[in-house]
Each structure stands twice: as structure tokens, then as C-alpha cells.
C-alpha positions as protocol buffer text, in pm:
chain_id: "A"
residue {
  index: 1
  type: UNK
  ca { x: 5979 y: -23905 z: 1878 }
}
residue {
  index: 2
  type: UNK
  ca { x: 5585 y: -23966 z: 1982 }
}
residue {
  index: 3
  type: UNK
  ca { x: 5462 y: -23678 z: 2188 }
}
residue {
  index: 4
  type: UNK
  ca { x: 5133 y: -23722 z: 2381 }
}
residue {
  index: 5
  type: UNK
  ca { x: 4908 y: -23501 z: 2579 }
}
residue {
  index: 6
  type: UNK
  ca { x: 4879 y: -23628 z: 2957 }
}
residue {
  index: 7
  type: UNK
  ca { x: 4541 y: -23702 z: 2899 }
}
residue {
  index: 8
  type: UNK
  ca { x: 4643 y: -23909 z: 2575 }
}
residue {
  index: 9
  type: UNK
  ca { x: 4890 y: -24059 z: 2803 }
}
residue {
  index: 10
  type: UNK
  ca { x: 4649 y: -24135 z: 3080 }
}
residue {
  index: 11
  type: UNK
  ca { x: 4403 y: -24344 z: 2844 }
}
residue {
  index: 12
  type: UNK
  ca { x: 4701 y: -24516 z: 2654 }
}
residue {
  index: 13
  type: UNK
  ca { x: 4993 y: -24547 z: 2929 }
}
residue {
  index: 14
  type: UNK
  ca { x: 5055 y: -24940 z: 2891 }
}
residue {
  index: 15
  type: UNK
  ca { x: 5070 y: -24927 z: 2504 }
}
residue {
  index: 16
  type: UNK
  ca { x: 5347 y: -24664 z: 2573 }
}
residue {
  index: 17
  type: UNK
  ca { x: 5544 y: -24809 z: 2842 }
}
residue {
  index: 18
  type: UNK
  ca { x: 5574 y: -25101 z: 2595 }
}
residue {
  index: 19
  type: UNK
  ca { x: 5701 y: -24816 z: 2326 }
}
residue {
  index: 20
  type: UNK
  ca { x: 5948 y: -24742 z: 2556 }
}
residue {
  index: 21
  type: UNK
  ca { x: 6029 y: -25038 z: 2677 }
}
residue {
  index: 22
  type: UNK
  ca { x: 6076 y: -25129 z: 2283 }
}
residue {
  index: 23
  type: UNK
  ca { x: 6315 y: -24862 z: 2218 }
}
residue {
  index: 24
  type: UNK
  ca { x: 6063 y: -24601 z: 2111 }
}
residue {
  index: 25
  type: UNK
  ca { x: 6066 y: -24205 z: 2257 }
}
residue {
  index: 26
  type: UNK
  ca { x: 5795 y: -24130 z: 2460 }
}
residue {
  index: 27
  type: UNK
  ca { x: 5746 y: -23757 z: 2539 }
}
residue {
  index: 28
  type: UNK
  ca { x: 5414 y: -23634 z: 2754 }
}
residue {
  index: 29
  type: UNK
  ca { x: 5328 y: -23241 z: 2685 }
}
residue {
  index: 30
  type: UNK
  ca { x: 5082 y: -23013 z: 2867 }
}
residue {
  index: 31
  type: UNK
  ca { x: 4949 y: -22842 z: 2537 }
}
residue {
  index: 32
  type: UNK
  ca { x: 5215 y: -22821 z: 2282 }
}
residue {
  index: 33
  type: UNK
  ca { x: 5501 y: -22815 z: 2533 }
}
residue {
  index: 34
  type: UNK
  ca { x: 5671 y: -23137 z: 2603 }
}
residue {
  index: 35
  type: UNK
  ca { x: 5775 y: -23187 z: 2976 }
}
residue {
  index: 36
  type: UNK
  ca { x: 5847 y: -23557 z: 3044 }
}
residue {
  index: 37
  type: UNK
  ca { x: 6041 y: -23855 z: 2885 }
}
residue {
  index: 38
  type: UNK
  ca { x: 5927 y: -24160 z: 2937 }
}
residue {
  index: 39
  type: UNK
  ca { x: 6218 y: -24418 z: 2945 }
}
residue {
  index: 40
  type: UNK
  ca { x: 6249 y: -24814 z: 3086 }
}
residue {
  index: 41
  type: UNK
  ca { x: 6457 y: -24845 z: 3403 }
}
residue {
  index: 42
  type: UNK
  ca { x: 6763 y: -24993 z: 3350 }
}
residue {
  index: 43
  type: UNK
  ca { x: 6763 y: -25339 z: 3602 }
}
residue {
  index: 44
  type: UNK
  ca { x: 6994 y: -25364 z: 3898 }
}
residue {
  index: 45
  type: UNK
  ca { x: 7282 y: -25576 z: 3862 }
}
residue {
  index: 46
  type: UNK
  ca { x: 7302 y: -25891 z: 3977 }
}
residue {
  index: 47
  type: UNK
  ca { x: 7512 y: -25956 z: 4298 }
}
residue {
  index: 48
  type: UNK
  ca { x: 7776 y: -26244 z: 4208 }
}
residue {
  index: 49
  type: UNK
  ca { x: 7881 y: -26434 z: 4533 }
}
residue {
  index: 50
  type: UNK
  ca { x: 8288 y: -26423 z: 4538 }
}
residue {
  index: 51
  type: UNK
  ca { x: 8294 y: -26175 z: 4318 }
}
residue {
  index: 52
  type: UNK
  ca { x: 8613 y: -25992 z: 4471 }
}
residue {
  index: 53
  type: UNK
  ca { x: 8784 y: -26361 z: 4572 }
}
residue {
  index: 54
  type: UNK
  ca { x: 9163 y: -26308 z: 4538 }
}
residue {
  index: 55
  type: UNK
  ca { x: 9108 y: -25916 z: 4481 }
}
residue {
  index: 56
  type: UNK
  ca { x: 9071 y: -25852 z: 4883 }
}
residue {
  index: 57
  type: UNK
  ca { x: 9419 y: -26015 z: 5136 }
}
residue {
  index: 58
  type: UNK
  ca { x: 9422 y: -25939 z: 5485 }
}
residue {
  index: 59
  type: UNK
  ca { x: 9712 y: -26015 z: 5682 }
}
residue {
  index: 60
  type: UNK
  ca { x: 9742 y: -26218 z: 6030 }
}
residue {
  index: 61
  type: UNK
  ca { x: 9674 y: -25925 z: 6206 }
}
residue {
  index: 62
  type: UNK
  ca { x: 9318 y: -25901 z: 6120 }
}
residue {
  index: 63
  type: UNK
  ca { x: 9214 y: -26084 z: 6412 }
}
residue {
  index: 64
  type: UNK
  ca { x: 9390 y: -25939 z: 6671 }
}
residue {
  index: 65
  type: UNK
  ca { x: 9237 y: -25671 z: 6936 }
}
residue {
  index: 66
  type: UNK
  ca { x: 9271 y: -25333 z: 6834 }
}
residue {
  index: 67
  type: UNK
  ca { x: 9506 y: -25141 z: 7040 }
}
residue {
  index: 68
  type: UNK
  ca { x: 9334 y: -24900 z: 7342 }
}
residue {
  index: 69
  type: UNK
  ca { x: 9393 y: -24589 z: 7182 }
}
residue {
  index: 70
  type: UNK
  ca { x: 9276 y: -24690 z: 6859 }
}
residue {
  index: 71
  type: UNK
  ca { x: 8913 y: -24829 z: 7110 }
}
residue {
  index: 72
  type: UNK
  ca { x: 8916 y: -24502 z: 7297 }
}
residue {
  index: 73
  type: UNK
  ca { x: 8913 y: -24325 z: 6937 }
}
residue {
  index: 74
  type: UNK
  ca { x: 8627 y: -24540 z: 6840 }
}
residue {
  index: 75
  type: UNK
  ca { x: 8415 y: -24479 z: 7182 }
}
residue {
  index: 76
  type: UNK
  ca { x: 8099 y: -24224 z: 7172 }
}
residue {
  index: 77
  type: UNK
  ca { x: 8117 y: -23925 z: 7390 }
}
């Protein structure tokens, strides 16, 4: 685990985002107490179009209108 000051931090912070980004620990202290981790970000997944094909059915009902006290239930006030 490599501990820097903030100010160390400050002067050196793209050799350590690398470091993290490598695998290494990065902890920033104020004096000799450590209060932050620096870690990577893990990427968002990628969305996959069709993903859930064959997972979601709806039946032949989908389509139709809703009935008019299911519409009443779904008016604002």
C-alpha cells in the first residue's frame, strides 16, 4: 500500500491514477492519517440489443384498451 500526502498527491496525481489503474493501492493522508483510496472505476456495461429476446411473451391482449376502471385508476386528481 503507497500512502501519499495530498500535497504529494497534488504534484504526482497522473503517475498515481496509472498505479491504480495498474492494480496498485493508492491511499492520500492529511499528516500521518490516511483518509482516501484511490481506486479505477469499474466501466458500465455494455447494453446488448435483444438481450432479453425469448425471456419476455406477452399475450394477444397486449394491445387491447385497458378497461375504464383500470383508466380512471390511472387518471391524476
Amino acid at each position: 500500500m503507497a500512502q501519499f500526502s495530498v500535497h504529494d498527491a497534488k504534484t504526482n496525481l497522473s503517475r498515481l491514477i496509472a498505479d491504480a489503474l495498474a492494480g496498485g493501492e493508492v491511499v492520500i493522508a492529511r499528516g500521518s492519517v490516511p483518509v482516501v483510496r484511490l481506486v479505477p472505476v469499474d466501466p458500465p456495461g455494455r447494453r446488448a440489443f435483444g438481450a432479453l429476446k425469448g425471456r419476455i411473451n406477452s399475450d394477444a391482449r397486449f394491445d387491447e384498451p385497458l378497461p375504464e376502471a383500470e383508466l380512471a385508476a390511472w387518471q391524476l386528481a
